[in-house]
Backbone as CSV, one residue per row, in Angstrom:
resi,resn,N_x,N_y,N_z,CA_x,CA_y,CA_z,C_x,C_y,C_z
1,UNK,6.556,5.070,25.319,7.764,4.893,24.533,7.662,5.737,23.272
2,UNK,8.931,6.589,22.846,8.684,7.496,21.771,9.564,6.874,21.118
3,UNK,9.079,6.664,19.189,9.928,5.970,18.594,9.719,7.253,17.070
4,UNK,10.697,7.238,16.810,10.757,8.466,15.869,10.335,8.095,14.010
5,UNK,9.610,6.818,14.061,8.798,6.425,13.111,7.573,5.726,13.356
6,UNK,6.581,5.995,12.274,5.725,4.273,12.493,5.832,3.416,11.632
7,UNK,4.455,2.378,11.781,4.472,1.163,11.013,2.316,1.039,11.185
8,UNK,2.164,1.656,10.005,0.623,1.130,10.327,0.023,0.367,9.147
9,UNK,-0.696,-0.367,9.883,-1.771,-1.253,8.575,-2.909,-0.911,8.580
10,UNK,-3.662,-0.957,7.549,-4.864,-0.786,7.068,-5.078,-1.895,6.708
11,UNK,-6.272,-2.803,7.391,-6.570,-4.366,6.492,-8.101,-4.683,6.654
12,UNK,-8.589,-5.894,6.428,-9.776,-6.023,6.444,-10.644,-6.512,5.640
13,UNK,-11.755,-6.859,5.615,-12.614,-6.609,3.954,-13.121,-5.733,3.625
14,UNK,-13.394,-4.600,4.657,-14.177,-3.357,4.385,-13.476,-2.676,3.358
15,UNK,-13.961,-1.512,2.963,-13.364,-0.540,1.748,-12.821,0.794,3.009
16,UNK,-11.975,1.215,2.012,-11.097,2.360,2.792,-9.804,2.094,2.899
17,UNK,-8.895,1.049,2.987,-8.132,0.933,3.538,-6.613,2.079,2.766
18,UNK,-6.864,2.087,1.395,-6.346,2.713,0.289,-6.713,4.162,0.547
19,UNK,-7.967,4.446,0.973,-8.235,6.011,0.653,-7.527,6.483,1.943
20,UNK,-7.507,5.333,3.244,-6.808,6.348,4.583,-5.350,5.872,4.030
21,UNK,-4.792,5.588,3.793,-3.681,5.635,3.654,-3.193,7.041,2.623
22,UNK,-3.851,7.249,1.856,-3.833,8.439,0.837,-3.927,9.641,1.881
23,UNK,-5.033,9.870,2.684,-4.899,10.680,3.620,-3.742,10.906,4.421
24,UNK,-3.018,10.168,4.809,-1.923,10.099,5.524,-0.595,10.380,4.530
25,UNK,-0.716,10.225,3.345,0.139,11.107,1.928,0.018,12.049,1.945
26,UNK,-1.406,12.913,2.322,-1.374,14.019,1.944,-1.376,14.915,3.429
27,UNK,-1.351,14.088,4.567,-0.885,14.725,6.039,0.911,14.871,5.821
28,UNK,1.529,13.918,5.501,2.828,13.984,5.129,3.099,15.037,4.352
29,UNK,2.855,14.735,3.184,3.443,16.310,2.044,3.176,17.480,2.723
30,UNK,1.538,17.662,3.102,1.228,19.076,4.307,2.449,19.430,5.336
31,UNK,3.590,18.639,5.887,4.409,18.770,6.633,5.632,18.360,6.000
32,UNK,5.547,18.980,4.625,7.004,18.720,4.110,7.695,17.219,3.981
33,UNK,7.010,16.025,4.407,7.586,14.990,4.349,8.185,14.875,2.983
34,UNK,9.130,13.951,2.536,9.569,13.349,1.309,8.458,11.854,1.149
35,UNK,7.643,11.933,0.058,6.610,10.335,0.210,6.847,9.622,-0.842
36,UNK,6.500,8.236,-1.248,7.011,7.628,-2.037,5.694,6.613,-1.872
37,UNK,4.616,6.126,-3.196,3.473,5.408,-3.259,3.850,4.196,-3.834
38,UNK,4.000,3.119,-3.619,4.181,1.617,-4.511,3.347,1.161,-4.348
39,UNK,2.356,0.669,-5.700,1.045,-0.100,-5.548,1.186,-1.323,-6.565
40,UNK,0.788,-2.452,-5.545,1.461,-4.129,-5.755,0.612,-4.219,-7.113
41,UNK,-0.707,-3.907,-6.712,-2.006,-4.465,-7.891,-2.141,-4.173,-8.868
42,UNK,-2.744,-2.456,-8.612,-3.488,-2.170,-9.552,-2.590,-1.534,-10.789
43,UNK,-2.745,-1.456,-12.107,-2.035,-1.460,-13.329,-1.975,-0.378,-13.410
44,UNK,-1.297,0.191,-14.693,-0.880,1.841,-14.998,-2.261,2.011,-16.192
45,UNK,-3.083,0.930,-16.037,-4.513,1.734,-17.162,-5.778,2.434,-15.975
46,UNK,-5.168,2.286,-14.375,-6.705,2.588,-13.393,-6.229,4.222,-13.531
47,UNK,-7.015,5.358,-13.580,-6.876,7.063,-13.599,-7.483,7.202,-12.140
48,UNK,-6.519,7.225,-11.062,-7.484,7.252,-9.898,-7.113,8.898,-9.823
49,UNK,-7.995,8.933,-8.618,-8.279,10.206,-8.141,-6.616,9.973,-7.253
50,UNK,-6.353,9.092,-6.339,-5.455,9.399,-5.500,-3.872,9.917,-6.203
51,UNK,-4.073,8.733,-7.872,-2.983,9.380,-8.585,-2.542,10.342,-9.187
52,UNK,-3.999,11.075,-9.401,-3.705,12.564,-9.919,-3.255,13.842,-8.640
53,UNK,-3.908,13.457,-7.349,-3.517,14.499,-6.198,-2.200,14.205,-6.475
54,UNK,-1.710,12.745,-6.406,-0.154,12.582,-6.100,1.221,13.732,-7.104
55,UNK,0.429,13.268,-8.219,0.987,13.947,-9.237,0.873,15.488,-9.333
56,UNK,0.269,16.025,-8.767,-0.418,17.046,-8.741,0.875,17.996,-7.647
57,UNK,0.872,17.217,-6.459,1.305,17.761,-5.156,2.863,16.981,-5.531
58,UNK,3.655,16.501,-7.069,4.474,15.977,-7.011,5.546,14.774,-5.993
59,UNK,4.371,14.015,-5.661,4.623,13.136,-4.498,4.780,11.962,-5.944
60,UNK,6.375,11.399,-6.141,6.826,10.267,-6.413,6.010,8.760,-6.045
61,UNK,5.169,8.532,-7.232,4.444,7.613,-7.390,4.159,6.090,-8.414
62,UNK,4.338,5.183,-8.273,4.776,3.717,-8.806,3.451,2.700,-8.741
63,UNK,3.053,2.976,-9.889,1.863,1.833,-10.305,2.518,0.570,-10.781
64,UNK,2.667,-1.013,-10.283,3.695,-1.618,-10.843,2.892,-3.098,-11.056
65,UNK,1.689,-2.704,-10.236,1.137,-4.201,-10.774,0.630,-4.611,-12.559
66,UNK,-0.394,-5.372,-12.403,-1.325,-5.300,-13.875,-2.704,-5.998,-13.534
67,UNK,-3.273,-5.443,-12.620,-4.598,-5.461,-12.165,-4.728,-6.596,-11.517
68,UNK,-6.052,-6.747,-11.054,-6.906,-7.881,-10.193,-5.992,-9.293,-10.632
69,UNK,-5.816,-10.004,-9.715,-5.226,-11.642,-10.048,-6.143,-12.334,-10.795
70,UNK,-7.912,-11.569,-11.103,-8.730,-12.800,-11.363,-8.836,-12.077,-13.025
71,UNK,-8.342,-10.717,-13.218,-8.170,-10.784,-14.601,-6.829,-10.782,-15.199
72,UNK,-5.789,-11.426,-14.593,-4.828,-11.512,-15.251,-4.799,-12.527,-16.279
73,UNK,-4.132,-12.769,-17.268,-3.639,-13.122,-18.566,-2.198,-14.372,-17.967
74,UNK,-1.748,-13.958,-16.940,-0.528,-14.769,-16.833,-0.426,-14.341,-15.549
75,UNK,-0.124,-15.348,-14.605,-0.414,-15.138,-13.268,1.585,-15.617,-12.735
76,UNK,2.310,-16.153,-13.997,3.660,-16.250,-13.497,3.925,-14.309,-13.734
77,UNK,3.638,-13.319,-14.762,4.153,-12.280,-15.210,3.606,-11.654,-13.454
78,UNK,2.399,-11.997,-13.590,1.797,-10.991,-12.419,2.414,-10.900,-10.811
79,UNK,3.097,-12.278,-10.678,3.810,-12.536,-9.641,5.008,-12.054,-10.092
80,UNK,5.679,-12.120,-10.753,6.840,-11.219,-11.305,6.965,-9.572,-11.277
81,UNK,6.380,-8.987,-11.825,5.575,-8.338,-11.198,5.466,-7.417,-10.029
82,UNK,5.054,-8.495,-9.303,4.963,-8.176,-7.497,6.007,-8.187,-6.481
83,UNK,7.283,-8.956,-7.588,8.686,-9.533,-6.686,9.216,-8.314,-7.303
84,UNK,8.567,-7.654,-8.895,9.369,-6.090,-8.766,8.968,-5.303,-8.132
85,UNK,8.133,-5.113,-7.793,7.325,-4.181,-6.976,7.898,-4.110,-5.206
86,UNK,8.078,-5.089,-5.177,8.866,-5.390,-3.386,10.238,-5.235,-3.595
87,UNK,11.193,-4.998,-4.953,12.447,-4.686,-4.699,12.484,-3.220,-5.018
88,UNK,11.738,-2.782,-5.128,11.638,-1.498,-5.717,11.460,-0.662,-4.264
89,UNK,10.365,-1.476,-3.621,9.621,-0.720,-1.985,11.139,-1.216,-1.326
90,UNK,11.747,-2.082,-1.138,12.752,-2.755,-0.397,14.239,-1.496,-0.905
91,UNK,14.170,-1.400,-1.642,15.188,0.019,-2.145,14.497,1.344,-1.851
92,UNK,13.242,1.530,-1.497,13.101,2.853,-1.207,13.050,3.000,0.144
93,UNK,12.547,2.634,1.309,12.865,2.272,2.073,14.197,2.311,2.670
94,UNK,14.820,1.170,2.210,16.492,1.388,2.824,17.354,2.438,2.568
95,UNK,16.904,3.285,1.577,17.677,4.691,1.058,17.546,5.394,2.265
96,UNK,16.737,5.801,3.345,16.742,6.495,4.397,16.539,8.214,3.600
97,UNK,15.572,7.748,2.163,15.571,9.083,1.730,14.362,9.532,1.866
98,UNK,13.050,8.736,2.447,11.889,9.342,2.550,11.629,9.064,3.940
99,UNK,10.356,9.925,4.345,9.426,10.220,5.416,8.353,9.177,5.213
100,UNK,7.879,9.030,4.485,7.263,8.245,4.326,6.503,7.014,2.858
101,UNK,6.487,6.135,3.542,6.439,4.866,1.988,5.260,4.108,2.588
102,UNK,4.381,4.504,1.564,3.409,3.601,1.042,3.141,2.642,0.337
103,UNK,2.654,1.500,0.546,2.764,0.088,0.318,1.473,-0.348,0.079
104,UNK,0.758,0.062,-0.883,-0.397,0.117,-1.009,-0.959,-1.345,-1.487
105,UNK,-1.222,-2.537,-0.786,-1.855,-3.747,-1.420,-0.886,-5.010,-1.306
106,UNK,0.338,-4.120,-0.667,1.025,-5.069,0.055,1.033,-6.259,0.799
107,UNK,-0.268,-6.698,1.325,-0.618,-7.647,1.774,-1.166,-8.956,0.794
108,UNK,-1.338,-8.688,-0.352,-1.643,-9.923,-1.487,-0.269,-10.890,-2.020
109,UNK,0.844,-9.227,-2.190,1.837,-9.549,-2.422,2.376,-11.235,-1.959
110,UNK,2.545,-10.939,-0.209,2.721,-11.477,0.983,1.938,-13.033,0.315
111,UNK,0.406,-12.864,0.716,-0.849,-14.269,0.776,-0.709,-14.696,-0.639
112,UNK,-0.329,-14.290,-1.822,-0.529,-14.973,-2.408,0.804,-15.844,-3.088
113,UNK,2.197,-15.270,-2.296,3.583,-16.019,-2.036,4.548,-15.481,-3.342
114,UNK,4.270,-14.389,-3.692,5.078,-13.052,-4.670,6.387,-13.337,-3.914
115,UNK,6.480,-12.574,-2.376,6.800,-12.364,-1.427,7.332,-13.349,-0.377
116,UNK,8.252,-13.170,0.244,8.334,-13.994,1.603,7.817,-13.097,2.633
117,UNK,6.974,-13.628,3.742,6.448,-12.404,4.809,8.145,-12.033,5.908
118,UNK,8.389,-13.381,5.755,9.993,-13.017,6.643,11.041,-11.689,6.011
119,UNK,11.421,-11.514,4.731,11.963,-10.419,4.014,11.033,-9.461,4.311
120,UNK,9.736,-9.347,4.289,8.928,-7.862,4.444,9.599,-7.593,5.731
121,UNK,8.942,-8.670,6.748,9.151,-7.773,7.891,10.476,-7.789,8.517
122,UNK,11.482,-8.411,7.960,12.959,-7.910,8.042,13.375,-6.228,8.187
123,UNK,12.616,-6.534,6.638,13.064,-4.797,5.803,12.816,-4.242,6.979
124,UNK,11.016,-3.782,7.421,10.071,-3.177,8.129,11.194,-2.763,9.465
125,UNK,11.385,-4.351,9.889,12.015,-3.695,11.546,13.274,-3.183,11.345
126,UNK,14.016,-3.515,10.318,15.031,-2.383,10.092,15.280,-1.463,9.205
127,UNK,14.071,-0.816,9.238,14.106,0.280,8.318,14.536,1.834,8.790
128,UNK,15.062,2.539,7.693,15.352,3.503,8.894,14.734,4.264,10.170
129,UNK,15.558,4.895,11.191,14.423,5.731,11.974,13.482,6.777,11.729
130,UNK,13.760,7.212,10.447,12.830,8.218,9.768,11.615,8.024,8.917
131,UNK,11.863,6.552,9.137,10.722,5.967,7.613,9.775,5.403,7.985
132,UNK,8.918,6.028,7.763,7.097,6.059,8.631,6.470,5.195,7.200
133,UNK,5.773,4.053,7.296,5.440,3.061,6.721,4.011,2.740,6.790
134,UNK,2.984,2.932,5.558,1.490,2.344,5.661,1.577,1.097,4.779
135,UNK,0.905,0.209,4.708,0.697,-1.188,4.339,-0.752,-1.276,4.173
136,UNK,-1.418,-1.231,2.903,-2.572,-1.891,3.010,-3.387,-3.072,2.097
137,UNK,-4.138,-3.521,2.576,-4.772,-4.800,1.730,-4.917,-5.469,2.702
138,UNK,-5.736,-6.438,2.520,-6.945,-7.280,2.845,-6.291,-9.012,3.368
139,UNK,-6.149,-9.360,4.781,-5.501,-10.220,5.218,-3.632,-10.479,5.512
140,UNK,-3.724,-9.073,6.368,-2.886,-8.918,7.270,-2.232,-10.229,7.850
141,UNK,-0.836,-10.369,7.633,-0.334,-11.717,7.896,0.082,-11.234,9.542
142,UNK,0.082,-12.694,10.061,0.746,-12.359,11.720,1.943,-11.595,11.981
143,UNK,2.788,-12.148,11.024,4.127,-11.097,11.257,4.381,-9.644,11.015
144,UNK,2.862,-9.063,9.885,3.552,-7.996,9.570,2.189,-7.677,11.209
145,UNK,1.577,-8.300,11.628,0.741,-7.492,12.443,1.375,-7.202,13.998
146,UNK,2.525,-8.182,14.215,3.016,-7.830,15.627,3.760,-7.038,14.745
147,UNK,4.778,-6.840,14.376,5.549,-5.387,14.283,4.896,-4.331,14.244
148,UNK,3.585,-4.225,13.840,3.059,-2.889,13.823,2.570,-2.097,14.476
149,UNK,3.179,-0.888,14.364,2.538,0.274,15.748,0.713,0.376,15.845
150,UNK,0.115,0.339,14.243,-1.352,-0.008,14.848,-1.251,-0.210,13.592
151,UNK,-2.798,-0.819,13.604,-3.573,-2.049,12.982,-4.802,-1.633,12.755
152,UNK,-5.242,-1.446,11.713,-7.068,-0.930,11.812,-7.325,-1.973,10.741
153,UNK,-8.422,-2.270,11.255,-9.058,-3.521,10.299,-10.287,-2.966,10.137
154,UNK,-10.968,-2.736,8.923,-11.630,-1.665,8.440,-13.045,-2.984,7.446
155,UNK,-14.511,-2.829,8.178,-15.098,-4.167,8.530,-16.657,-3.537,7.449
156,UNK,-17.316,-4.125,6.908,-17.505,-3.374,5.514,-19.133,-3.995,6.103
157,UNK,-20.247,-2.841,6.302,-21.455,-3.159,7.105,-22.580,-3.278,5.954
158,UNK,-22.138,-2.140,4.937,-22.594,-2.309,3.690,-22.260,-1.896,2.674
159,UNK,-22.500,-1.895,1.343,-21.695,-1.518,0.251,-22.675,-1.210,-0.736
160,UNK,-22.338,-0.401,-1.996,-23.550,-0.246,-3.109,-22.748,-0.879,-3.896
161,UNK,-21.942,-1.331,-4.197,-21.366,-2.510,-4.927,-22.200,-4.064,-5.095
162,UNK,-22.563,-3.976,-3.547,-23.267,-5.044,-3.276,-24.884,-5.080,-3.971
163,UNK,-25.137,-4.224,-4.709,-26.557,-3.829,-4.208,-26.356,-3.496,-6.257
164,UNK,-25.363,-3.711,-6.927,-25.814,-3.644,-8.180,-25.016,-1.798,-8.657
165,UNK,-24.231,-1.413,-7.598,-24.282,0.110,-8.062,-23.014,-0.326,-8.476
166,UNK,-22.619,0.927,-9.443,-20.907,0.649,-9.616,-19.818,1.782,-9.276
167,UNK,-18.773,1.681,-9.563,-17.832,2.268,-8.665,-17.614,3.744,-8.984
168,UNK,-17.945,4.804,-8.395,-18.339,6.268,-8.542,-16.501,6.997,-8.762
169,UNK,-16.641,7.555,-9.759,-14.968,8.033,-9.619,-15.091,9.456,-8.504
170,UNK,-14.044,9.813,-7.667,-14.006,10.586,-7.168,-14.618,10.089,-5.478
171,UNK,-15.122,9.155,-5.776,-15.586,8.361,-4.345,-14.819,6.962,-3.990
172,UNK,-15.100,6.059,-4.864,-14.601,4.500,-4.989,-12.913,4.596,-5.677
173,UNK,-12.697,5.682,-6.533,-11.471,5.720,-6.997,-10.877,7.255,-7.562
């Protein structure tokens, strides 16, 4: 069956799920796509590496969270927040103006009830036929996992995080 978009997730506990999805930003722009990045979590103080390529290769990009839930300050703002962050993806999306939209952490949104999972995957199955869709973060809900064309659950064997090291820029971020 040929369907003239996808729908993939990246989930798991392993690490990666963020950097392949970035890869797949920068397979898009390589082919002229129109891309569009919305990230649920992380705040406008992280300098990642993925945000400077973005900026770089002028790929339209939206930092909208305010970091980790376990250092937030106010966890009603942070969920607020996240319900802007999903009307924002929920309007880019339905514009039928990009190739592809990234939904980077999208899945906390969802588990931690920002979100209804029924409105995500509303949007999702009727989104346009052109609008190729990554989703990632850590506990993939059932609904967004049957709609999706694939699913990689990305399973973490070891880590230097674990081990006392800390997070290398240009590698971890």
């Amino acid at each position: 069956m040929e369907r003239s978009s996808r729908l993939l997730i990246n989930t798991g506990e392993g690490k990666g799920k963020s950097s392949a999805a970035f890869g797949v930003m920068s397979r898009g722009w390589a082919r002229g796509w129109r891309v569009v990045v919305i990230q649920f979590v992380k705040g406008g103080k992280w300098k990642t590496g993925e945000r400077k390529l973005a900026d770089q290769l002028e790929i339209e990009f939206h930092t909208l969270g305010d970091g980790f839930t376990w250092e937030s300050d106010d966890l009603t703002t942070t969920a607020h927040l996240g319900q802007e962050a999903w009307d924002l993806a929920k309007a880019k999306i339905d514009s039928n103006d990009y190739d592809l939209v990234i939904l980077d952490e999208l899945t906390y949104a969802i588990t931690y009830g920002w979100i209804e999972e029924t409105t995500v995957v509303e949007t999702l199955r009727t989104r346009p036929a052109r609008t190729n869709i990554v989703i990632t973060g850590r506990g993939a809900t059932e609904g967004l996992i049957e709609i999706a064309d694939t699913v990689t659950e990305m399973r973490k064997v070891k880590h230097a995080y674990d081990q006392g090291i800390k997070a290398k820029k240009g590698i971890e971020y």
